[in-house]
C-alpha positions in Angstrom: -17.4 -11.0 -1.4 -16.9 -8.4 -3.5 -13.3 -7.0 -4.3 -11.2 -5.0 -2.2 -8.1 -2.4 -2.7 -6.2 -3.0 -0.7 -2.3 -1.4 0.0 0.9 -1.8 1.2 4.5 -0.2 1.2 2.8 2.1 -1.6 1.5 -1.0 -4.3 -2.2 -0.7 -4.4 -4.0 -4.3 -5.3 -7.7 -5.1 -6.3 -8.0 -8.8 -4.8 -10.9 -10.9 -3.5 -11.3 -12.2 0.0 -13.5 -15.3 0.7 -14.4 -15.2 4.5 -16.2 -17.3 7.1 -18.7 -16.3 9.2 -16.1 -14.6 11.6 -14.4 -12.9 8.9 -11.4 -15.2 8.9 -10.0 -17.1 6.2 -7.7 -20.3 6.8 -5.5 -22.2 4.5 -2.8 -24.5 5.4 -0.7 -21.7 4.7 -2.5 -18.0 5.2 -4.5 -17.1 7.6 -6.6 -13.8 7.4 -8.3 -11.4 9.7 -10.4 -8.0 8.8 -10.5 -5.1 11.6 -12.0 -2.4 10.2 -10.1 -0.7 7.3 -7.1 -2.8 8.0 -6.6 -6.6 6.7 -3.9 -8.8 8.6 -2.1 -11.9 6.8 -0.2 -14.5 8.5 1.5 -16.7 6.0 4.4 -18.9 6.4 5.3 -17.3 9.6 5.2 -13.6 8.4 3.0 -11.5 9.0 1.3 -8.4 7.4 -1.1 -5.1 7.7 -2.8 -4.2 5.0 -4.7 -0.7 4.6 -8.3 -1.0 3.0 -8.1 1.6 0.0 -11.7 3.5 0.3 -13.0 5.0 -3.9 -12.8 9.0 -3.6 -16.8 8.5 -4.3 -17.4 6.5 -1.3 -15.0 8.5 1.0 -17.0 11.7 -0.5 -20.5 10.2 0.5 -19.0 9.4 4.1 -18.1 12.6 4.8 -21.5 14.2 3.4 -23.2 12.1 5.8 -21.5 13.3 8.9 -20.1 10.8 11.8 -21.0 7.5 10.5 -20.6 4.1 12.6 -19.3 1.2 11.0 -19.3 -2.4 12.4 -15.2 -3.3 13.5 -15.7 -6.6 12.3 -18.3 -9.1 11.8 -20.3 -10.0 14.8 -24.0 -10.3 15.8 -25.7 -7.0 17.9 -26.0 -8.2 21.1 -28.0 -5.1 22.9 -28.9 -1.6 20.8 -28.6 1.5 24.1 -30.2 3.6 22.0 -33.0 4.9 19.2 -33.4 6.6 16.5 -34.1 10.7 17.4 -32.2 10.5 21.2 -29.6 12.7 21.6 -26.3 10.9 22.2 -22.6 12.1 23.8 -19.6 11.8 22.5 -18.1 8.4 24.0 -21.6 7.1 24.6 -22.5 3.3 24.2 -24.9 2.9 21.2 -24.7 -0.5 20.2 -23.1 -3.4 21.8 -21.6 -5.8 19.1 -20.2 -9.6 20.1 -17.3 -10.5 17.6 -14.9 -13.3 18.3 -17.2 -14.5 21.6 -15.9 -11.0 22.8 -17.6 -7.8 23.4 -16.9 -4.5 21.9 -18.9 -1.2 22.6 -19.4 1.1 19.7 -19.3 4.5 20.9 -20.7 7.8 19.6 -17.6 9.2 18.1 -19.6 13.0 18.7 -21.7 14.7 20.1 -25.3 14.8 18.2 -28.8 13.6 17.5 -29.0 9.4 16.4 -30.1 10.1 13.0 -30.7 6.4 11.8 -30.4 3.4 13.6 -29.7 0.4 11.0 -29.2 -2.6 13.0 -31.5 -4.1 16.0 -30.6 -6.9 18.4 -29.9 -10.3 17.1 -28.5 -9.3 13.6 -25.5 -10.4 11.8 -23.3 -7.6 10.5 -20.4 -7.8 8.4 -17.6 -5.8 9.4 -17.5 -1.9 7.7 -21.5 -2.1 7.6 -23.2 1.1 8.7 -24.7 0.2 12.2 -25.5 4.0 12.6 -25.7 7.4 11.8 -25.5 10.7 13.9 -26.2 14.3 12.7 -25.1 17.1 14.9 -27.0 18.9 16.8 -29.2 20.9 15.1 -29.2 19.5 11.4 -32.1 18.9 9.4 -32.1 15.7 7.8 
């Protein structure tokens, strides 16, 4: 895995997380768990929320893109509810991703046209991997 930046009571660290296949890592010590732009660590019966510190560049290209869907946290697609070109609501189930023998419902967070859909049933995402993206009404792209 590649190195993360990640902050906490104002230090900003560069460090590198080594994962399993449900995004947890276990020592007899730490334990780790990735949700989104937050990482939580357990260790020695403490524990701690880390914020995910996103490059200017990357945070740039998001918002050029317009509502982008990210997966939560690693999981495997379970059922896609829509396609590529279909007008979707805000609040609207797109994708239905397992994660942790659980199922979470990712949700158009606006109103618009699916612009791409990246993922199809069966896959294996990694957790902040585009499953999506949706223009608003009316854009070219």
């Amino acid at each position: 895995m590649k190195p993360v930046r990640l902050r906490h009571g104002g230090v900003t660290r560069e460090i590198r997380l080594d994962a399993d296949s449900a995004g947890v890592l276990r020592s007899p010590r730490v334990v780790t768990a990735v949700a989104g732009d937050q990482i939580f660590v357990w260790c020695d019966g403490a524990s701690y929320a880390f914020d995910r510190v996103r490059s200017a560049a990357r945070a740039a290209a998001g918002a050029e893109h317009g509502a982008d869907l990210l997966a939560p946290m690693p999981g495997r697609v379970r059922k896609v509810c829509a396609a590529a070109g279909d007008r979707v609501e805000r609040g609207m189930v797109l994708i239905v991703l397992e994660a942790m023998k659980m199922e979470h419902a990712i949700r158009a967070p606006q109103d618009g046209i699916l612009k791409r859909l990246l993922v199809k049933e069966g896959d294996l995402v990694d957790a902040g991997v585009e499953l999506a993206e949706i223009a608003a009404p009316g854009a070219g792209g």
